[in-house]
N, C-alpha and C positions, 0 to 999 in steps of 0.2 A: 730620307732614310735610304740607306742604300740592303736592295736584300738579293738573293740567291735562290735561284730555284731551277730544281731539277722537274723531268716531264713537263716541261714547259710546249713540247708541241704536241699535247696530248688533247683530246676535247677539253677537258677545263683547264687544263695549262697554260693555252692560249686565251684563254676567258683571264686567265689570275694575272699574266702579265698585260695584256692589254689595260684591266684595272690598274694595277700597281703602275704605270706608266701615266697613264687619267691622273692620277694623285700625285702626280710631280714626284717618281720615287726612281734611283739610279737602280737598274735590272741588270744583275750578269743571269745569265743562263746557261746551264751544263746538256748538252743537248751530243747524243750518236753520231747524227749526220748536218754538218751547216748547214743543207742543201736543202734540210724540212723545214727550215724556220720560216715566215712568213716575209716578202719582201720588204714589207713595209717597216722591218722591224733594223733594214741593213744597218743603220743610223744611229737607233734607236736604245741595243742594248749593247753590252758586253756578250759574247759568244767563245764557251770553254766548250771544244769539242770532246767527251770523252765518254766514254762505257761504263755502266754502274759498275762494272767486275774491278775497273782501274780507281774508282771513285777513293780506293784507300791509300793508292802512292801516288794522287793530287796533293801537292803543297802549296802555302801562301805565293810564292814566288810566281807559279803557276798561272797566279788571277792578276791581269793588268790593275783592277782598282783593290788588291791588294787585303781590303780591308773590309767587312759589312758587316751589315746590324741583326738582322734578322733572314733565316735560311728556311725555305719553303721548301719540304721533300714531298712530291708526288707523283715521282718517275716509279713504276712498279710494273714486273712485268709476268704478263697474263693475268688479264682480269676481267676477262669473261670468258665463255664456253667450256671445250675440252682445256685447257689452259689450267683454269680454277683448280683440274684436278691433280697435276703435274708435282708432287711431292719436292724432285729434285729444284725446278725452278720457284716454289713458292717458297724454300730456306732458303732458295739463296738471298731472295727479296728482303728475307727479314737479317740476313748480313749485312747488306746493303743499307739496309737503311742504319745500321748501327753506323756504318761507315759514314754515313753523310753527315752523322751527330758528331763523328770525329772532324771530319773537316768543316763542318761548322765552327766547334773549338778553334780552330786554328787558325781560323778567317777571322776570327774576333765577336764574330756574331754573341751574342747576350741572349737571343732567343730564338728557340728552332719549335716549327711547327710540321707535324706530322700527319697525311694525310691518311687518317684513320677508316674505320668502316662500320656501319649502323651492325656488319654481319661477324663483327667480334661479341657484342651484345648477344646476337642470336646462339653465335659458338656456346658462350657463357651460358644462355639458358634452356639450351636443348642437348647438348652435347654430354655433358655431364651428369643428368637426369637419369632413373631407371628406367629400365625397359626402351631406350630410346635406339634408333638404327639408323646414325648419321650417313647420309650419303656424300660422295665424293667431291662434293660442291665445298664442303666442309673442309676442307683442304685448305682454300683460299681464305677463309674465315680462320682459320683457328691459326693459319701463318700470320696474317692481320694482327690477332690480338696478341700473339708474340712479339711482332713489330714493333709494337706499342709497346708491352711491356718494357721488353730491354731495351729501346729507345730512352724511352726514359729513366731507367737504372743509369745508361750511360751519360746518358744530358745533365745529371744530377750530380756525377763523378767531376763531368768535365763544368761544373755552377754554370749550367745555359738553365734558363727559363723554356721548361717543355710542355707542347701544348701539344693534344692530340685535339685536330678539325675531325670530328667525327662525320662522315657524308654520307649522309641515307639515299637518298634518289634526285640527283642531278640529270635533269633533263634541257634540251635547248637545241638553238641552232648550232649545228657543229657535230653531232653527235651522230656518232658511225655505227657504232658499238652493236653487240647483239644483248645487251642486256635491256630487262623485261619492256619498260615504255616504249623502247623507242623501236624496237621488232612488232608488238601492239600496237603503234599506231601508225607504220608502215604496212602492218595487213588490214586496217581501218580502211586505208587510203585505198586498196585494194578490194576493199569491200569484203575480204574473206571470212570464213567460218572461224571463229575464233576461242580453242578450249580453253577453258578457265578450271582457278580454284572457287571455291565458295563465296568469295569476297568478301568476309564476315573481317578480316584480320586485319587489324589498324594500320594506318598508312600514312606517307606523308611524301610529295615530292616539292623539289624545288627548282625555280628558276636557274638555270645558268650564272646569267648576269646579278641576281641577286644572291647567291651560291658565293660567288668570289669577294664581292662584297663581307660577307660574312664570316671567310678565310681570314680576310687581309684584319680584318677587326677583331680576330679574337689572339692574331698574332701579336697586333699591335698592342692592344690591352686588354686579353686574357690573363688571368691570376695563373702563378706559377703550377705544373703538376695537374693543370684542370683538363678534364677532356669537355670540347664545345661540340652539342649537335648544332648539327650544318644545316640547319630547316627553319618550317613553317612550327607559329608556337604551338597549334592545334592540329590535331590528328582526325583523317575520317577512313570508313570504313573504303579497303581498296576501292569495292561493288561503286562507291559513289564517283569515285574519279573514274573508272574505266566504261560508265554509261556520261557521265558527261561529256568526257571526250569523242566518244561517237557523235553525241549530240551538237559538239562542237563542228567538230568535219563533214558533218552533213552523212555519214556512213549508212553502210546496208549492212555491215556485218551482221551476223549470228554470234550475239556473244551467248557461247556455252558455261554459264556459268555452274560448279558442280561437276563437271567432267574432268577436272584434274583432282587429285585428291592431294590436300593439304594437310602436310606435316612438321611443318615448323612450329617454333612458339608464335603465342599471341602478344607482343611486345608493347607495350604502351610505354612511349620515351618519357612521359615528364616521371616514370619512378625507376630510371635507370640511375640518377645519380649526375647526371650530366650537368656543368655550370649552363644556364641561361643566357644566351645573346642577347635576348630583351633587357638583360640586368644593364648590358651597355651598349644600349638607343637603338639595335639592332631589327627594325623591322623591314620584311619583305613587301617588295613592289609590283611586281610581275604577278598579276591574279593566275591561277591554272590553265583558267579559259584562254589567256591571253598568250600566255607562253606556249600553249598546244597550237594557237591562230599563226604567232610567228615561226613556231617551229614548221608545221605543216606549209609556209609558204616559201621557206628554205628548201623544203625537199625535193618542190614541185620545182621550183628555179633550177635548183643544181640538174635535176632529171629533167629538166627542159632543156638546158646546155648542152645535155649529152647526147 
């Protein structure tokens, strides 16, 4: 299989193509700068230097191998912090990605997968409710579920087979990010005072490594039009993973739980609608426990280098 994929030096980007590589699969990559790409990889894939903004006057000519099967879009930009709330850059993301379903067509590709967000769901069920006072984080959400949408309006114009990977909480070695686990278990490691929400509201994180796995499988034999959640099949209360994980790292923290007040929905994914990766063979390997141990022993290495 030969496939295409943009944000490929991205924390799971670099998870998706080292996979897609594992499995014997020809890799071009559209990447900003050569310079980020991993050395190991000089060999290894196709490298198209370009900017999402250019992503729409790229043509076939353009791609040495010309031709592929399947296009992974998860280049996206600002997706965490002040960022999420930046109007002007979260439309342009949802341009973009239209643009990449174009040049998917034209690569020949047959199926384009979209790196969707558990926080279009949330859009959906808090945003449109009465009495509700979405804040600014909702920006990045409700650009997501546009994404999605017209992605797929387009993928359907141009007969690609469109899948939206829907990713709730992608966690692992690699991970920079200031979103929620990995700044929590960075102040764990720190042993800080730690405020919380209530913990009552259903939760679910996943592996990395078992994350891409997951991608790549619901690209490959996903049902046309479907959106897959990108997780574990069972949901537990956040309160449970965020005292295991202390438990794990040996932590002193104070976790505050109840000192943040929570206002989103309570979302329980098996009655969002979402197709089942269980339906094909899709189970997780990476236990919570286990992925918090190698994560925590990445952090410590890399800040021991430093």
């Amino acid at each position: 299989m030969k496939a295409v994929v943009t944000g490929a030096t991205g924390f799971v980007g670099k998870w998706l193509v080292e996979e897609l590589l594992k499995q014997g699969n020809a890799v071009t990559i559209i990447v900003r700068n050569k310079k980020s790409i991993p050395t190991a990889w000089t060999s290894r894939v196709t490298v198209i230097e370009a900017t999402l903004d250019i992503l729409s006057s790229l043509k076939q000519e353009d791609f040495p191998e010309k031709k592929a099967d399947i296009f992974f879009h998860l280049a996206w930009d600002g997706t965490s912090g002040y960022d999420r709330a930046d109007t002007c850059k979260q439309l342009k993301n949802v341009a973009y990605t239209c643009d990449a379903v174009h040049l998917a067509s034209q690569l020949g590709c047959s199926r384009f997968v979209n790196a969707g967000s558990i926080m279009e769901y949330e859009a959906m069920a808090y945003v449109p409710a009465k009495d509700t006072a979405p804040g600014m984080g909702y920006i990045y959400s409700t650009a997501k579920l546009t994404a999605d949408y017209m992605a797929k309006t387009v993928a359907n114009k141009e007969q690609l087979t469109y899948i939206n990977a829907v990713i709730s909480n992608i966690y692992g070695v690699g991970e920079k990010s200031a979103r929620f686990l990995n700044t929590t278990l960075r102040k764990m490691l720190c042993n800080e005072d730690i405020p919380l929400t209530h913990g009552k509201q259903p939760y679910d994180f996943i592996y990395v490594e078992d994350a891409v796995k997951a991608i790549i499988l619901a690209g490959k034999d996903g049902s046309k039009n479907c959106a897959y959640y990108i997780g574990n099949p069972q949901q537990r209360p956040l309160r449970d993973f965020i005292e295991e994980m202390k438990f794990v790292l040996g932590s002193s923290s104070n976790l505050k739980f109840g000192e943040v007040p929570f206002t989103g929905p309570m979302l329980e994914y098996e009655t969002l609608g979402m197709a089942s990766l269980t339906e094909l063979g899709f189970v997780p390997q990476v236990s919570f426990a286990e992925g918090i141990r190698r994560t925590q022993q990445w952090i410590t290495e890399v800040e021991h280098e430093q």
